[in-house]
C-alpha positions in Angstrom: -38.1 -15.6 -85.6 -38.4 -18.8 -87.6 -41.7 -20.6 -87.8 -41.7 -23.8 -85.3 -41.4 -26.9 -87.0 -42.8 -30.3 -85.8 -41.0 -32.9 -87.0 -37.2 -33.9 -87.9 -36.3 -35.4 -90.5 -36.1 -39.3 -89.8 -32.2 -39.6 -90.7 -31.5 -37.2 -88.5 -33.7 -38.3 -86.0 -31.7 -42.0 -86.5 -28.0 -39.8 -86.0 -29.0 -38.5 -83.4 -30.3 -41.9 -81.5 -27.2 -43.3 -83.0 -25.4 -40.4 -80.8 -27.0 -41.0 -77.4 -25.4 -44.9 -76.9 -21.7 -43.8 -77.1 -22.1 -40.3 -75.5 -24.3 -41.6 -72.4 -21.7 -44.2 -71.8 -18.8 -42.4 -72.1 -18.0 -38.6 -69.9 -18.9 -36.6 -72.8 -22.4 -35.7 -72.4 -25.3 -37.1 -74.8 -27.2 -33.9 -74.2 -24.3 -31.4 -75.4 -24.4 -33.6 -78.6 -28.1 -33.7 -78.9 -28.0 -29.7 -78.7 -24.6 -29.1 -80.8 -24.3 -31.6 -83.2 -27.4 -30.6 -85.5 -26.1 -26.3 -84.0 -22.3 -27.5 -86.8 -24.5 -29.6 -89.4 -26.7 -27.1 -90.1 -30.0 -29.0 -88.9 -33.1 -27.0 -88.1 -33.3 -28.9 -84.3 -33.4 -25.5 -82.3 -36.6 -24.5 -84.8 -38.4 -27.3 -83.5 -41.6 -27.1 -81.3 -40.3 -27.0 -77.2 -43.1 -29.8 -76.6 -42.1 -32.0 -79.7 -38.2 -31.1 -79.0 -38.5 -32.4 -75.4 -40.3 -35.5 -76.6 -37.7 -36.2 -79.3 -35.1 -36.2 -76.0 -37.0 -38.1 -73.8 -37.4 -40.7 -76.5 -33.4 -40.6 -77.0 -32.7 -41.3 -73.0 -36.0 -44.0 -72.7 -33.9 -45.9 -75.5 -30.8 -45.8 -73.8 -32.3 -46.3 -70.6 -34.0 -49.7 -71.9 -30.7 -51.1 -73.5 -28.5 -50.1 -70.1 -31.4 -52.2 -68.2 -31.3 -55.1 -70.6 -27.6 -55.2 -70.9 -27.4 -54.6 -67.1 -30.1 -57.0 -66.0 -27.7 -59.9 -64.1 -26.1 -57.6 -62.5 -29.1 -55.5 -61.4 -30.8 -59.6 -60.7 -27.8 -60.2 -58.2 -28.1 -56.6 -56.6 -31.7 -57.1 -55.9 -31.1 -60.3 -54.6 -29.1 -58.5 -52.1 -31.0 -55.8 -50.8 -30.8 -54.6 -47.4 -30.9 -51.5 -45.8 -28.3 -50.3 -46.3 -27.7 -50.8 -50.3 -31.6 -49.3 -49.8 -30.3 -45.9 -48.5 -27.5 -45.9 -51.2 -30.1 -46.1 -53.7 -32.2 -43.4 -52.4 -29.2 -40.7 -51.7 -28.0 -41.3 -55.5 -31.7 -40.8 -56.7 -32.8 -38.3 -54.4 -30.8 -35.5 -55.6 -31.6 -35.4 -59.2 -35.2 -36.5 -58.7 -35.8 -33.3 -56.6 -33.5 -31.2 -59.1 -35.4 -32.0 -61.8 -39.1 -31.8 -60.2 -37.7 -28.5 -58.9 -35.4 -26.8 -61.7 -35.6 -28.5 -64.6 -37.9 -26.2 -66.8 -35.5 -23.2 -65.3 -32.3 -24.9 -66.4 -33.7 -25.4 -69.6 -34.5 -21.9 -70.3 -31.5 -20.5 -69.0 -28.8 -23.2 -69.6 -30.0 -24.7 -72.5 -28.5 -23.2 -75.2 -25.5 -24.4 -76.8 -23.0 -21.4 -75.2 -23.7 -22.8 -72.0 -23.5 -26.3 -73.2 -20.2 -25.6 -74.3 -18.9 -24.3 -71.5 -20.4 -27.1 -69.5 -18.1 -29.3 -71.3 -15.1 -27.5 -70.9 -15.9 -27.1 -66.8 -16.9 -31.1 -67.1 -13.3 -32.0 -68.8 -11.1 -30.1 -66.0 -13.3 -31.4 -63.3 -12.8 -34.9 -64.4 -8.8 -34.6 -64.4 -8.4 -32.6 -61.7 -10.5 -35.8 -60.0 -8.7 -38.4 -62.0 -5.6 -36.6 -60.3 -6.4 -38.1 -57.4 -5.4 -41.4 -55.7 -6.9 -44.7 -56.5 -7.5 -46.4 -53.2 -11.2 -48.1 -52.8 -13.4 -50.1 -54.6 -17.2 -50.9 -54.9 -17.8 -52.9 -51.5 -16.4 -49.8 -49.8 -18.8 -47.3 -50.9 -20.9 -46.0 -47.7 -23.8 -43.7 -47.6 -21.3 -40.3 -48.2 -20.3 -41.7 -51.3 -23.8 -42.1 -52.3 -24.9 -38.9 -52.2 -21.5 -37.4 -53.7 -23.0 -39.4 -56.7 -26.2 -38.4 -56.2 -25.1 -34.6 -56.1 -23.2 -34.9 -59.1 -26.1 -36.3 -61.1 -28.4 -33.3 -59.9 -25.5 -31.3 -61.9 -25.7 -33.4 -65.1 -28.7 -31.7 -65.5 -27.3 -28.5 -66.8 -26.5 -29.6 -70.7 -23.0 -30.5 -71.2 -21.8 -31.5 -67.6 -22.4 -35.2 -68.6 -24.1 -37.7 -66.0 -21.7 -40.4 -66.8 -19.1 -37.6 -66.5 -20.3 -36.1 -63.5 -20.8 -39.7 -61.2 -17.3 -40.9 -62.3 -15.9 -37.6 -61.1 -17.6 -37.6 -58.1 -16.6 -41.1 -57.7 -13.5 -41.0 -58.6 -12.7 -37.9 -56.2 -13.8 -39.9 -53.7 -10.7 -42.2 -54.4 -12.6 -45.1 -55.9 -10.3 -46.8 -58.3 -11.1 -46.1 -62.3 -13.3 -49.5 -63.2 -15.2 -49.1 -59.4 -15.8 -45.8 -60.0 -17.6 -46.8 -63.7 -19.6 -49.6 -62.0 -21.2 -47.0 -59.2 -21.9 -44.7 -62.1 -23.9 -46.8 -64.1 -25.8 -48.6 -61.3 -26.2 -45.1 -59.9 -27.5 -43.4 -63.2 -29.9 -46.6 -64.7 -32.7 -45.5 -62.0 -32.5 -41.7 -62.7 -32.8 -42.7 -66.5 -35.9 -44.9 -66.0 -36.9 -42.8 -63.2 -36.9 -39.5 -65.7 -37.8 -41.4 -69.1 -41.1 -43.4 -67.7 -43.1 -40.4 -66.2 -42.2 -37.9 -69.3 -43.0 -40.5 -71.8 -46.2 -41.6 -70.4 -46.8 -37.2 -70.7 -45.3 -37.7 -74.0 -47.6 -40.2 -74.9 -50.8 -38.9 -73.6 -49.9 -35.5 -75.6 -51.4 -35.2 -78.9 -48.2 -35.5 -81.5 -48.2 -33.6 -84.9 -47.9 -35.4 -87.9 -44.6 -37.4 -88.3 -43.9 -36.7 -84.9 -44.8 -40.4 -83.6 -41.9 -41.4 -86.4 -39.3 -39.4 -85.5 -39.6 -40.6 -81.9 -39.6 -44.1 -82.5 -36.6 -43.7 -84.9 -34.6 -41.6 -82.7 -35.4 -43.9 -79.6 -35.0 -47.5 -81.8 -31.6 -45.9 -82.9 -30.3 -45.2 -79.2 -31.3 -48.2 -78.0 -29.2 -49.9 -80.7 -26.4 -48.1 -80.4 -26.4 -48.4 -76.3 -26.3 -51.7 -76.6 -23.6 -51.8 -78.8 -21.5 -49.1 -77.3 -21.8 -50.8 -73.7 -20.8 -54.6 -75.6 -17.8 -52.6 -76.9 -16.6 -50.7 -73.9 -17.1 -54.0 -71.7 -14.7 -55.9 -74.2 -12.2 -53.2 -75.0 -11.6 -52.3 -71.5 -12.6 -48.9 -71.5 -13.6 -48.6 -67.5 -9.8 -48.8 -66.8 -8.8 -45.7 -69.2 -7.9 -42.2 -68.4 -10.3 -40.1 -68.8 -7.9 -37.3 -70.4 -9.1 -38.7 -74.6 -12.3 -37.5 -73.3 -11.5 -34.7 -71.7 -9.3 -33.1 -74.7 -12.2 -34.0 -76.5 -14.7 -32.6 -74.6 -12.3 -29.1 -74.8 -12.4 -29.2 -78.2 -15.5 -29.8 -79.0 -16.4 -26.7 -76.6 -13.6 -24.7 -79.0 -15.7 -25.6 -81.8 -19.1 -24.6 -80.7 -17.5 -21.3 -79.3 -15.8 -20.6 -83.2 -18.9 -21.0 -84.8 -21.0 -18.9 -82.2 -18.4 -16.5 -82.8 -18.9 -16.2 -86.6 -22.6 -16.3 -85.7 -24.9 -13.5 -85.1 -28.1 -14.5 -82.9 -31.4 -14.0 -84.2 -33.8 -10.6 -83.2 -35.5 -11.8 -79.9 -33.4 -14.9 -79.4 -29.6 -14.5 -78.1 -27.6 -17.2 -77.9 -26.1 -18.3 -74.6 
């Protein structure tokens, strides 16, 4: 077994940041690409402490969480505004389900899901469920969505937290099965998944914080979290302007399949290490 390591190295720390905007946004999973990408460069991620590793991702989603709040923060103004009961209830059957989920199972998915087998298969299972919800009609839209719609979304995002379903992915699925049209169904997901992301991100990085870091460590957190906050902002400018909550989401999809091909090749041509099998 390879010694740990404690840091990453700072460009790879900034790829990876760079990474999160664009695959939290978009149904292709910023977890599967935190896991595989560095698995088909060759980086020594996976040879990383568990502690400093789990810091380095919470400091990836607490970057994207802060630049989805920013960019988000009129809408999320107007919404407040507006609370009543009932958009109360909405908000606490979409967060309810992955809160308890991750209190409950998130060490255990982690152990057993974790590895990038089973992210790869997550993403394959993610792409078919997406078009085979995609297939289906587009008939409502955001003022329509009720409390059963909620905690489809909700459900969904208790999913996303096995690597490689996507949470992105999984709400619009959800949504979408639930016959919202396309850009409706985008709009619930990201309203849905801001307060999971903030929700998840604030209590791990205050643990984060409060836990003494090796040497280095503080600098590959704040470059991996800068970077994904950049990049969040920049992917969510570009898919506002370019109209990508009206697309199909079969480009992702085929991508999604074979990026899973990929990862399955090289685990192929890959023998696991004494004590530590892939999955």
């Amino acid at each position: 077994m390879p010694p740990h390591r404690h840091t990453l190295a700072v460009r790879h720390a900034i790829v990876l940041g760079l990474l999160e905007g664009p695959t939290e946004l978009l149904p292709v999973s910023s977890s599967a690409h935190t896991i595989l990408v560095p698995l088909l460069a060759g980086w020594p991620y996976d040879e990383l402490d568990a502690e400093v590793r789990k810091s380095f991702e919470v400091s990836l989603h607490a970057g994207a969480a802060l630049a989805l709040a920013l960019r988000m923060r009129r809408q999320l103004g107007a919404v407040a505004a507006r609370l009543d009961r009932r958009s109360l209830a909405a908000l606490a059957l979409s967060s309810a389900p992955p809160a308890g989920a991750g209190l409950l199972l998130q060490r255990p998915i982690e152990r057993r899901l974790g590895g990038p087998r089973a992210t790869a298969a997550a993403l394959a299972l993610g792409a078919i469920a997406m078009l085979l919800a995609d297939a289906r009609p587009e008939t409502r839209r955001v003022r329509d969505a009720g409390p059963r719609d909620a905690l489809a979304i909700g459900v969904a995002q208790a999913l996303a937290l096995v690597p490689g379903i996507s949470r992105s992915g999984a709400a619009l699925t959800a949504a979408r099965a639930r016959r919202f049209r396309r850009c409706d169904a985008h709009v619930l997901s990201w309203r849905a998944a801001l307060p999971v992301m903030l929700g998840a991100s604030l209590p791990r990085g205050a643990r984060a914080a409060a836990r003494r870091l090796p040497p280095g460590a503080a600098t590959m957190l704040a470059a991996g979290s800068a970077s994904a906050l950049c990049s969040t902002l920049a992917s969510a400018r570009m898919l506002c302007r370019r109209g990508g909550h009206q697309r199909s989401p079969l480009p992702f999809s085929l991508y999604r399949l074979a990026l899973a091909a990929l990862v399955a090749g090289r685990l192929r041509g890959r023998a696991a290490g004494p004590g530590e099998p892939l999955k």
